[in-house]
VOGU-3710 file (C-alpha; in Angstrom, 3 decimals, decimal comma):
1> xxxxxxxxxx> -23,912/13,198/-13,113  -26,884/11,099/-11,052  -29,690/10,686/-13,811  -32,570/11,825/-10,962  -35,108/11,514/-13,939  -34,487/7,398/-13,949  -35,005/6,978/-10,273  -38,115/5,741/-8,485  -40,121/8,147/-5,780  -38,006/6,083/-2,992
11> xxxxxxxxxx> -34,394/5,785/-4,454  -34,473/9,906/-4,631  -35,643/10,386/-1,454  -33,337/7,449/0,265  -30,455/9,982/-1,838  -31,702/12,957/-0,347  -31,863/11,679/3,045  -28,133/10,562/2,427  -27,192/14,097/0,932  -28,554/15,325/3,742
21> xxxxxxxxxx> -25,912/14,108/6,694  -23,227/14,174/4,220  -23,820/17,368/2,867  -26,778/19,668/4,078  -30,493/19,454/4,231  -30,630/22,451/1,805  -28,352/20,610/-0,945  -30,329/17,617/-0,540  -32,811/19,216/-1,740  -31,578/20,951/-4,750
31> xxxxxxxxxx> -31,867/18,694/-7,970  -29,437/20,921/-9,905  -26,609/19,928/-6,827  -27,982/15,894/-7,093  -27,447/16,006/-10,923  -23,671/17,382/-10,494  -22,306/15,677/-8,012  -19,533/13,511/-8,600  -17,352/10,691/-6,735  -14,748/12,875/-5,524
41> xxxxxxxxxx> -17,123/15,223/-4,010  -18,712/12,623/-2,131  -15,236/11,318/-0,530  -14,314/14,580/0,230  -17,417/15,443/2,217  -17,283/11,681/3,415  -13,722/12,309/4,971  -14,964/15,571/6,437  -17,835/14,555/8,244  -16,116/11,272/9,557
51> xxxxxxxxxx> -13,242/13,021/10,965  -15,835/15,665/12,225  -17,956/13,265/14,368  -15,434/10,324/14,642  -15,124/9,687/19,145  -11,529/8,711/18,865  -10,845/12,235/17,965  -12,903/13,272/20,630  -11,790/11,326/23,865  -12,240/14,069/26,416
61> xxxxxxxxxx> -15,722/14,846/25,854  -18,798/14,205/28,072  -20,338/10,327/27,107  -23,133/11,426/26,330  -21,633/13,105/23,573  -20,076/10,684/22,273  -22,559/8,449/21,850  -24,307/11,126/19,729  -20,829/11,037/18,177  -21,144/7,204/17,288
71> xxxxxxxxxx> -24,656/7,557/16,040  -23,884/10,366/13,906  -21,086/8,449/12,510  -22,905/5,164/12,021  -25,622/7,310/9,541  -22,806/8,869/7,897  -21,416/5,598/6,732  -24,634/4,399/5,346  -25,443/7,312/3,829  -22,083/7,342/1,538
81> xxxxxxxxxx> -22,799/3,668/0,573  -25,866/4,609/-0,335  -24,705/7,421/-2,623  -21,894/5,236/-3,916  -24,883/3,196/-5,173  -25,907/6,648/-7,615  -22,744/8,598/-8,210  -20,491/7,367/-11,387  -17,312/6,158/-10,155  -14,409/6,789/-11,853
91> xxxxxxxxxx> -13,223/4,776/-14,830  -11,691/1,628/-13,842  -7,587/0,447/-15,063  -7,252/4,915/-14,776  -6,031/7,026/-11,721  -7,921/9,741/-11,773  -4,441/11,956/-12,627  -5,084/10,686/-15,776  -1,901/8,415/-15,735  -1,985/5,462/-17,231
101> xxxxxxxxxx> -2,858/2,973/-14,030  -2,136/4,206/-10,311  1,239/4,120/-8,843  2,021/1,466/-6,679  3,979/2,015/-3,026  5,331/-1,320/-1,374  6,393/-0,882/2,374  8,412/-3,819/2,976  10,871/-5,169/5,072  12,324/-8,865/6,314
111> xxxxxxxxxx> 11,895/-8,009/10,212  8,558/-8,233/12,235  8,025/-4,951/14,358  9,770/-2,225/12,494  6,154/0,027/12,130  5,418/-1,513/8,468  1,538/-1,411/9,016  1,259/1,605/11,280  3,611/3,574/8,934  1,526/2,375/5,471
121> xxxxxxxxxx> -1,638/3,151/7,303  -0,439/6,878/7,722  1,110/6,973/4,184  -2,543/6,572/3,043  -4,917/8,978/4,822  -1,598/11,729/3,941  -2,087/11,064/0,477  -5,760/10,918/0,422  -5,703/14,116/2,648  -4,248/15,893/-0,625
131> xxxxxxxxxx> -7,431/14,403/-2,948  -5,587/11,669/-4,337  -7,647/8,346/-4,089  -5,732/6,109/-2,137  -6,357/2,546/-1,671  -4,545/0,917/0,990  -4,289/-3,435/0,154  -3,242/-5,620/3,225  -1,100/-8,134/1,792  0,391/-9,570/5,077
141> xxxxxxxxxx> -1,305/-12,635/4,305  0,162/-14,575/7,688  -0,651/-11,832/10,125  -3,772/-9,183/8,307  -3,901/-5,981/10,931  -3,987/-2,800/8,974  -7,224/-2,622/9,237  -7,177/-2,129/13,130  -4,749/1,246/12,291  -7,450/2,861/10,307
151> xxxxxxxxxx> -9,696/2,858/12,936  -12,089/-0,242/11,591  -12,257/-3,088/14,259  -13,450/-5,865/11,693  -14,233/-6,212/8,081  -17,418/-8,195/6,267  -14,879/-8,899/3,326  -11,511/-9,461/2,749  -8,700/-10,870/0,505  -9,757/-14,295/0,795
161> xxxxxxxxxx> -13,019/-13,970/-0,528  -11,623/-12,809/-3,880  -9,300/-15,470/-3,780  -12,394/-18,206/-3,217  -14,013/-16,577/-6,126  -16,641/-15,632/-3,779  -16,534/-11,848/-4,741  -15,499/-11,348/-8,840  -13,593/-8,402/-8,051  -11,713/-6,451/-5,617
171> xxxxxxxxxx> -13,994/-3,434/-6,379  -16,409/-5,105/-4,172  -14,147/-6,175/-0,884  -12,864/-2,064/-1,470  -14,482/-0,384/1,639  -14,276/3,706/2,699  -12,513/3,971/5,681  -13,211/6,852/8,246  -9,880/8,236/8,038  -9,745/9,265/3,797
181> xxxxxxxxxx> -8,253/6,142/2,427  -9,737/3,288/0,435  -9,116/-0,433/2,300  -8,860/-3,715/0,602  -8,201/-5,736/4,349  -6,410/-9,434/4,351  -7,298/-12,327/6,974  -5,402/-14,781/8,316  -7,701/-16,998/9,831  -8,223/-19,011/6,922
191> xxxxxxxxxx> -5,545/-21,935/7,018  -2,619/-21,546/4,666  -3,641/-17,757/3,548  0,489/-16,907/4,183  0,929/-19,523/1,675  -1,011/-18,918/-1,304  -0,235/-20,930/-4,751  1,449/-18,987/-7,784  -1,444/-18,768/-9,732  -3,671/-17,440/-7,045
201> xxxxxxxxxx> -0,961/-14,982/-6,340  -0,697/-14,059/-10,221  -4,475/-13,353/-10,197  -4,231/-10,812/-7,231  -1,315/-9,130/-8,433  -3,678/-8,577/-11,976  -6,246/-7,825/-9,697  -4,400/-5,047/-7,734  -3,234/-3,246/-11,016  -6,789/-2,435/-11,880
211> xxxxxxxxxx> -7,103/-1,250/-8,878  -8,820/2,613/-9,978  -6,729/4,824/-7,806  -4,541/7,415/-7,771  -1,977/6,167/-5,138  -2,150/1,908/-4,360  -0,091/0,897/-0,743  0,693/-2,430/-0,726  1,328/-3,373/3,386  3,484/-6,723/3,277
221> xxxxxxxxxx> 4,584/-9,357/5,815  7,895/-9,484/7,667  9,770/-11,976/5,858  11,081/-12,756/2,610  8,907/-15,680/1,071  8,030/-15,822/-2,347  4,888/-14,004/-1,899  5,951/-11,243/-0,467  8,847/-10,702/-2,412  6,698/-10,682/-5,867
231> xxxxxxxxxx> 4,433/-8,295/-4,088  7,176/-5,887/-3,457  8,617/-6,329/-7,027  5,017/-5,353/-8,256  5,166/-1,696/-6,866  6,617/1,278/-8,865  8,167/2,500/-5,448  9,838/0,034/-2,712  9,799/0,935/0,465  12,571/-1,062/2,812
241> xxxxxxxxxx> 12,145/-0,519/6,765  14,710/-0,638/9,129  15,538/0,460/12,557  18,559/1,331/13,784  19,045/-2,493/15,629  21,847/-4,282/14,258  19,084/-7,312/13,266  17,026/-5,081/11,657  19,245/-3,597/9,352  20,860/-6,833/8,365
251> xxxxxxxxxx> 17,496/-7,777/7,864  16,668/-5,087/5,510  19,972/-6,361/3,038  18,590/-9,988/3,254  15,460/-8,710/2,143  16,876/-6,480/-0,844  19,493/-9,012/-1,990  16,767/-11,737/-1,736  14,200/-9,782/-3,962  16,794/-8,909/-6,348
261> xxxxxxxxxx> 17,795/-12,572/-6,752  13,911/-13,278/-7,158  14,021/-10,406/-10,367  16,597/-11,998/-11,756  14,992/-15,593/-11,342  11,725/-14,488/-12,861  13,311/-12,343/-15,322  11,005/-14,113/-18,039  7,831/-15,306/-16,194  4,437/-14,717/-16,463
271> xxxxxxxxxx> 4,620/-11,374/-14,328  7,891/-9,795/-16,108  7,866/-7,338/-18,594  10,886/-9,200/-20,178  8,775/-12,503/-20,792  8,190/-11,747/-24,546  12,286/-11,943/-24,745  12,386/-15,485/-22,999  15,702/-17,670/-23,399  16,167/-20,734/-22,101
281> xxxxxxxxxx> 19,846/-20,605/-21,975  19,899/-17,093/-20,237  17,171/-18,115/-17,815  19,611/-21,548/-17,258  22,450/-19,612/-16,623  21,060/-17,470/-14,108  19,250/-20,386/-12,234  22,592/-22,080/-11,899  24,546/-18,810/-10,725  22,262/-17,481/-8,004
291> xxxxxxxxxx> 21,693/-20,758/-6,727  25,148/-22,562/-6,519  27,315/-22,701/-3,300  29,788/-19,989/-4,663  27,583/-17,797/-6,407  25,956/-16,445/-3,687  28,823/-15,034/-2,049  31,293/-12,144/-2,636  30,025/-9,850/-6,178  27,437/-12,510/-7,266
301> xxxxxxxxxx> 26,321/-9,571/-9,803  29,560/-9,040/-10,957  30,241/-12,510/-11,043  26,599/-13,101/-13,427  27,438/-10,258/-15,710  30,485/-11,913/-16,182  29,429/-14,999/-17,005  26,689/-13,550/-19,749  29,011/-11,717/-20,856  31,446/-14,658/-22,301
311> xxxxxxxxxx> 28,594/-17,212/-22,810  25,850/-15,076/-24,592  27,658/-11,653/-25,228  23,910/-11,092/-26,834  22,315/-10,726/-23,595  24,117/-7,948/-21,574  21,979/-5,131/-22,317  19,300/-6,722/-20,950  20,288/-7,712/-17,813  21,866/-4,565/-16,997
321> xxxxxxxxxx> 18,281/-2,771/-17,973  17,090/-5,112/-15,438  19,312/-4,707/-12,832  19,537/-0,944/-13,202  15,446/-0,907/-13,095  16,095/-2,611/-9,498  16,001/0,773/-6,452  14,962/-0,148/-3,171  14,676/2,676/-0,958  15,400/2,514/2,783
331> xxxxxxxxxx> 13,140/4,371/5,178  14,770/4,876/8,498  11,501/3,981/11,259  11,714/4,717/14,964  15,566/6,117/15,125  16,822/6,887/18,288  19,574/9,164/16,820  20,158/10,523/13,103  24,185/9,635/13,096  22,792/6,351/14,102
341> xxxxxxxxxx> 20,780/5,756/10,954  22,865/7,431/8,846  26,114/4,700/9,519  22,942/2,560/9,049  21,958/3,705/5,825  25,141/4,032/4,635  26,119/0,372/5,149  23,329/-1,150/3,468  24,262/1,141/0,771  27,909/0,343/0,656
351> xxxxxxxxxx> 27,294/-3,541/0,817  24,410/-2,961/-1,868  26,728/-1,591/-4,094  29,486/-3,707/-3,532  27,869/-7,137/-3,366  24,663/-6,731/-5,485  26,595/-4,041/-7,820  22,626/-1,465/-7,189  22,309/1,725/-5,654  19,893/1,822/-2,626
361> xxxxxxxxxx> 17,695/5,041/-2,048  17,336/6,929/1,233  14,077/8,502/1,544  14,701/10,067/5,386  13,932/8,613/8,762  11,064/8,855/11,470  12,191/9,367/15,081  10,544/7,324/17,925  7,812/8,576/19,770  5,735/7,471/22,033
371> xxxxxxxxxx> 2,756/9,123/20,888  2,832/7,173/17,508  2,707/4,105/20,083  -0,241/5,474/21,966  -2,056/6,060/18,231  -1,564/2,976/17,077  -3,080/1,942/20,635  -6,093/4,200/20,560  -6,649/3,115/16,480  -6,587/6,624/15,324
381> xxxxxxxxxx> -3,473/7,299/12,470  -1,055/9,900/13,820  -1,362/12,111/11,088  -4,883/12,484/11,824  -4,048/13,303/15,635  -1,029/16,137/15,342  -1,574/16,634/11,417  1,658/19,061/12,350  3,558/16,541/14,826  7,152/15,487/13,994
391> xxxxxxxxxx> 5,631/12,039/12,295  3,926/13,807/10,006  6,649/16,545/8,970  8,676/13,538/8,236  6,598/11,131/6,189  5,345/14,242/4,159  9,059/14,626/3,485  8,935/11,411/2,671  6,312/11,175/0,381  7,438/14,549/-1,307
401> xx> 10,673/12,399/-2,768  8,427/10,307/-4,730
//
């Protein structure tokens, strides 16, 4: 509820002016509607009216209308930061499902070019489009663009400002975008921001937990450094892209067996939930196994279990709890063929099973098309453009597995 009472002659009629293009001159001026209205209403009408007056989802009209489109759009966005200024937001550390923090969606991958922004972008304004509040986090430190595939062409505030400890939360870099979703954008203009130090990392992971949302989408780099592995290990859901090039799917192995050797190795740090059960000659034996000549080849899982198993029978348990906790799941992008990805999926799986001794998930796969190409171009998310196209049939089959 907005406390009206408490507000000076100018606030309430700066909030009325707002109500006004984001809800109707006639609500605006009803003080019962002012004192009810709540953050979620606001969004929704926010997403609405963006969508309703946004040009990119007008191309073919006249240009004179849509520069009364731009306008329109320009006074929308002030007016929902100014209400965000009034309306009580929801309680931070809580998703508003009431679950105990928001669920967290990783869409990873070791290969550059397989649609990992474009594909995160959409995730979000689909889940937002179903009143969840979504907050998309662009954690491709080395190359920050997800901003560009919500339709924003620059951002006042990014990752790097929390980092500097020029902002004291990421509440305040969080900005509305026009397409549903919440953004927290990355940069990489600052030197070094691919490379961040552990600590600095630590604190952003902390920070991104807090995060008050329903759904968090964490969109990582295309490699498999330290940062982005940790980042990927974070999230309750891992998403692995691949496409049905032989480099791309080798790639998405190296990047599964890599982040599973990296929850083995910080099994008891800072970050893990197992740190309170820390043992020096566990965490020894594991160091030495993953990172010697032999271990690294054939069953190296096997091979560990083994090992713990004859020099601290104690311990099995809870490796195999942590190990078993490990599932990737492999999202097929731009397939040319479905018995292509299939022997695709099926490899990574077999080798995954074999080698790393984990089962690998299949959520489904996303044909090409060259209109998701042509979206990306234009900066409008595809869902948003055919809301029934074959893209968005499959990612909401997608997202209905989780």
């Amino acid at each position: 509820m907005i406390p009206i009472e408490t507000l000076t002659d100018s606030e309430l009629q700066r909030l009325r002016i707002a109500c006004a293009y984001l809800f109707s001159p006639d609500l605006a001026g009803d003080d019962g509607f002012l004192r009810q209205l709540n953050s979620a209403a606001v969004e929704k009408a926010f997403r609405e009216k963006t969508q309703r007056y946004d040009p990119a989802l007008h191309a073919g009209e006249p240009p004179h209308m849509l520069k009364r489109r731009r306008e329109r759009l320009v006074k929308i966005r002030e007016s929902y930061q100014a209400l965000k200024l009034h309306v009580p937001s929801e309680p931070k550390g809580v998703g508003r499902s009431g679950s105990a923090r928001a669920r967290i969606i990783a869409v990873g991958g070791a290969k550059g070019g397989t649609g990992k922004s474009i594909l995160a972008a959409n995730l979000g304004v689909l889940l937002s489009s179903r009143g969840r509040r979504t907050v998309l986090v662009d954690l491709d430190l080395g190359g920050a663009n997800l901003h560009l595939y919500l339709g924003e062409n620059s951002l006042l505030y990014n990752t790097n400002d929390f980092l500097n400890k020029k902002v004291a939360t990421l509440d305040e870099i969080t900005i509305s975008t026009r397409h549903g979703p919440h953004l927290i954008g990355g940069s990489s203009s600052e030197l070094g921001a691919a490379n961040i130090y552990f600590a600095r990392k630590l604190k952003l992971l902390r920070a991104v937990k807090k995060i008050a949302a329903d759904d968090i989408i964490l969109d990582l780099g295309g490699d498999t450094s330290y940062n982005v592995i940790d980042f990927f290990l974070a999230a309750d859901h891992g998403l692995v892209l691949t496409t049905s090039d032989p480099a791309s799917y080798l790639d998405a192995y190296s990047f599964i067996k890599v982040a599973l050797f990296r929850k083995l190795d910080r099994m008891f740090g800072p970050e893990s939930e197992f740190r309170a059960a820390k043992d020096p000659d566990l965490k020894h034996l594991i160091n030495v196994t993953l990172s010697s000549t032999n271990g690294v080849k054939g069953k190296v899982i096997e091979k560990l279990m083994q090992k713990i198993k004859d020099e601290l029978p104690g311990h099995p348990p809870l490796m195999q709890q942590l190990v078993d906790s490990f599932y990737p799941q492999v999202v097929g992008n731009k397939v040319n063929g479905q018995s292509a990805i299939a022997d695709v999926v099926k490899r990574i799986q077999d080798v995954s099973r074999k080698m790393l001794s984990i089962q690998v998930g299949f959520l489904g796969n996303i044909p090409y098309q060259a209109e998701i190409e042509q979206s990306a171009h234009d900066l409008v998310p595809a869902v948003v453009r055919q809301p029934q196209g074959t893209f968005s049939n499959c990612l909401t089959k997608i997202v209905n597995q989780f």
